[in-house]
C-alpha positions as CSV (number, residue, x, y, z in Angstrom):
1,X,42.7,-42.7,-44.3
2,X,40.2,-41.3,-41.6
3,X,39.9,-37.6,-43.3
4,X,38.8,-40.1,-46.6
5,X,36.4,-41.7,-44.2
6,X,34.9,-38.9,-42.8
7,X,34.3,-37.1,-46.5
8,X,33.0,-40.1,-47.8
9,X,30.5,-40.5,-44.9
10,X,29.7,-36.6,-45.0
11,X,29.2,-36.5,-49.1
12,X,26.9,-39.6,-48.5
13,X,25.2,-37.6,-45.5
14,X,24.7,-34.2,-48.1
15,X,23.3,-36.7,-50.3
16,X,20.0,-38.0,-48.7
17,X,17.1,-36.3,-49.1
18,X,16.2,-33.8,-46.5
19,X,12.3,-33.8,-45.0
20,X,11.2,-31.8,-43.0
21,X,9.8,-33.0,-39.3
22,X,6.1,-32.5,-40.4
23,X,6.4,-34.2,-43.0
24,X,7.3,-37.4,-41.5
25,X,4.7,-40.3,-42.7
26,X,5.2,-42.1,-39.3
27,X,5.2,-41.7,-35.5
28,X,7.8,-41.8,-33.7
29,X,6.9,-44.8,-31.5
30,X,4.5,-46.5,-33.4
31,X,5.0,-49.7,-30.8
32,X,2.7,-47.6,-28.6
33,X,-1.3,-47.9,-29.3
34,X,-2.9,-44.1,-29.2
35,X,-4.3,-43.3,-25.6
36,X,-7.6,-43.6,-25.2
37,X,-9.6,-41.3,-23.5
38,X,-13.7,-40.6,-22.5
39,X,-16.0,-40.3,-25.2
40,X,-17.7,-37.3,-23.2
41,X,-21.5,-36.2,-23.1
42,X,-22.2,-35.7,-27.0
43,X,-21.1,-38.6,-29.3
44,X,-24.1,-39.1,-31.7
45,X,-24.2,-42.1,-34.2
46,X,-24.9,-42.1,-37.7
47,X,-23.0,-38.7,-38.5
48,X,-22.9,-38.2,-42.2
49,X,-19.9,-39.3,-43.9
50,X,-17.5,-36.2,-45.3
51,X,-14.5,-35.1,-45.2
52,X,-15.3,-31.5,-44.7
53,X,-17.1,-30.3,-41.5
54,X,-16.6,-26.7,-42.4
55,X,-20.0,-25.3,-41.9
56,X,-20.5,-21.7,-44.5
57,X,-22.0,-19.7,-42.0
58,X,-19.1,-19.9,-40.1
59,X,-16.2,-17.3,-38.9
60,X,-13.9,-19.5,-37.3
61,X,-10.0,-20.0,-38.4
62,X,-9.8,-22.9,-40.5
63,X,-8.2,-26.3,-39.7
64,X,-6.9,-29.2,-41.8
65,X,-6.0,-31.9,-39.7
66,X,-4.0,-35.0,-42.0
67,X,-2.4,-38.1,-40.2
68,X,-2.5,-41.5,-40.7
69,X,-4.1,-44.9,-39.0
70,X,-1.1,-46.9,-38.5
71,X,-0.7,-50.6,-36.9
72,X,1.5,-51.4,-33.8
73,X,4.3,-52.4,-36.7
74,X,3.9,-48.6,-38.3
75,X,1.9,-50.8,-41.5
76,X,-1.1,-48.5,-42.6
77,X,-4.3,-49.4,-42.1
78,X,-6.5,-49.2,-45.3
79,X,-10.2,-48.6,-44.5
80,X,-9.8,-47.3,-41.3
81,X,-13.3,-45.8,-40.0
82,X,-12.3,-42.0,-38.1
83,X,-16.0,-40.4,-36.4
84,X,-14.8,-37.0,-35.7
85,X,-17.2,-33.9,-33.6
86,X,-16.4,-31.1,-31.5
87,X,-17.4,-27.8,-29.9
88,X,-18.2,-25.0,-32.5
89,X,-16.8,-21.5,-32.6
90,X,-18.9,-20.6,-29.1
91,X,-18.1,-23.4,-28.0
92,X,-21.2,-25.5,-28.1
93,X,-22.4,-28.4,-29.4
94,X,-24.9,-29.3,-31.9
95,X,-26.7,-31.9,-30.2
96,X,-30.0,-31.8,-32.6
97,X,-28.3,-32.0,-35.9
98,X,-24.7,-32.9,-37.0
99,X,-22.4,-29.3,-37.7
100,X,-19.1,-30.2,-36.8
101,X,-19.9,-33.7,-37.0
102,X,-18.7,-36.4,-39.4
103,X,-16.9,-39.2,-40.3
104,X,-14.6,-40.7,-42.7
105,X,-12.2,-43.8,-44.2
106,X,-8.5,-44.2,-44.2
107,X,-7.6,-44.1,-48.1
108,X,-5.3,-47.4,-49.1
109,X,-2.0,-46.0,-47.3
110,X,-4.0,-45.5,-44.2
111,X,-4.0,-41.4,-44.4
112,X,-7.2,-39.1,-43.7
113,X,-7.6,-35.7,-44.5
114,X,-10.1,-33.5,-42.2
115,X,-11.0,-29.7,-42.8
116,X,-13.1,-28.6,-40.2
117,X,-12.7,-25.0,-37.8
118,X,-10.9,-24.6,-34.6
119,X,-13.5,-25.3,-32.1
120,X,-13.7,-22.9,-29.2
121,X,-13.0,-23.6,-25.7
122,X,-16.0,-23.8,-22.9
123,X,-16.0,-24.3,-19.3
124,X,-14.0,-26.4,-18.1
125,X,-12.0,-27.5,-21.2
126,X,-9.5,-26.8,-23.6
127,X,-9.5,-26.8,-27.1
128,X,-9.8,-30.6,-28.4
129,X,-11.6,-32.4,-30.9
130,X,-13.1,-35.7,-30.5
131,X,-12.5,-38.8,-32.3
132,X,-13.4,-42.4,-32.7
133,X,-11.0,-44.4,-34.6
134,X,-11.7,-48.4,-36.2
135,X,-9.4,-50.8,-37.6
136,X,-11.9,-52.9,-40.2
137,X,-13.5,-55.3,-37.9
138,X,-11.5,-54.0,-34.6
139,X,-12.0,-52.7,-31.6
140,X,-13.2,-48.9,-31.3
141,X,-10.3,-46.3,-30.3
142,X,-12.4,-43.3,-28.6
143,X,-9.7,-40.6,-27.9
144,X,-9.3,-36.7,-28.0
145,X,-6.7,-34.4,-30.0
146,X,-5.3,-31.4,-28.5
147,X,-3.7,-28.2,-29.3
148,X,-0.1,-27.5,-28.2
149,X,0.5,-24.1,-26.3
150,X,-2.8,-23.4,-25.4
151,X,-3.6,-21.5,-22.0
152,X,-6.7,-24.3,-21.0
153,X,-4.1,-27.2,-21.2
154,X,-3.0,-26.6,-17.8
155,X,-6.3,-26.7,-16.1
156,X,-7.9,-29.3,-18.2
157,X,-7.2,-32.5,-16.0
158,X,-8.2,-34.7,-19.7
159,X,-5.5,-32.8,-21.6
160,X,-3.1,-35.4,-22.5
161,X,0.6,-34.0,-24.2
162,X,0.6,-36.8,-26.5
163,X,-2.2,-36.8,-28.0
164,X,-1.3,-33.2,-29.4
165,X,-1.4,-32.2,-33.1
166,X,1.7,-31.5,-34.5
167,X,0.9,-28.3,-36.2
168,X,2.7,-27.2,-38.9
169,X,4.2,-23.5,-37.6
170,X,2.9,-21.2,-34.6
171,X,-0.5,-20.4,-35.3
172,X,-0.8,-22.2,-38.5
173,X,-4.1,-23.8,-39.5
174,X,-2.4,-27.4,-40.4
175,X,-2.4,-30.2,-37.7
176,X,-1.3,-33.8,-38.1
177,X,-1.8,-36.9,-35.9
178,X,-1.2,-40.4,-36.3
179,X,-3.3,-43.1,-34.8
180,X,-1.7,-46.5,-33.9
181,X,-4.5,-48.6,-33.4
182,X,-5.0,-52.9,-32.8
183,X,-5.2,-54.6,-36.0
């Protein structure tokens, strides 16, 4: 009778579909709002809305950085406003114009899609890109996103582990992030 048991259980096991751990649509504790962190010296307003801040000049490895804007309850938030800037490939920001600026809005499911460059690092910092993120009619979320294994972490006393991308293989130019945000 238990032998029965146990290959029914593992034929229904062999049976769900497997997904891989990037792949997952949610966070793992959606419960917990996304830290928030400072906004930092070089937030502008009125960036241009895209989806691409990938500038043609540039030499920089490419990033695509996917995720989500999820409530407390892991419901996506549709409409969701995401103002993204950071440092370019020397590390500096453009403080007269908008490269590497932009922002964006969540599609119906709450997901974003952002293809941009790996910004450098500069004194004092480790690779990170900035972020505001906006419920419709909510309170802003100003945070940072951060890059696991890298050397700056350590000294960077903003560098926050959880508000790491999940990239999707060692130096692989895919990062995801899901936002949990007050709705």
């Amino acid at each position: 009778m238990v032998s029965l048991i146990r290959r029914r259980l593992l034929a229904a096991a062999a049976a769900l579909p497997v997904v891989p751990a990037f792949a997952q649509t949610r966070p793992l504790t959606c419960g917990e709002l996304t830290s928030s962190q400072t906004e930092g010296p070089f937030f502008k307003t009125n960036t241009p809305r895209r989806v691409s801040l990938v500038e043609p000049q540039s030499k920089a490895p490419r990033l695509i950085v996917t995720g989500q804007v999820l409530s407390a309850r892991c419901e996506p938030v549709a409409n969701a406003l995401l103002d993204f800037w950071h440092a370019d490939e020397d590390g500096e920001y453009d403080n007269r114009g908008f490269r590497y600026r932009g922002h964006q809005f969540t599609d119906t499911e709450g997901r974003y899609r952002l293809q941009t460059i790996v910004p450098a690092e500069y004194p004092g910092r480790t690779r990170h890109i900035h972020v505001k993120v906006q419920a419709p009619g909510k309170r802003i979320l100003t945070t940072q996103l951060y890059f696991r294994d890298e050397p700056g972490n350590r000294r960077d006393g903003l560098y926050r582990p959880d508000l790491e991308m999940r990239m999707a293989g060692k130096g692989a130019g895919e990062g995801r992030f899901d936002f949990v945000v007050e709705v």
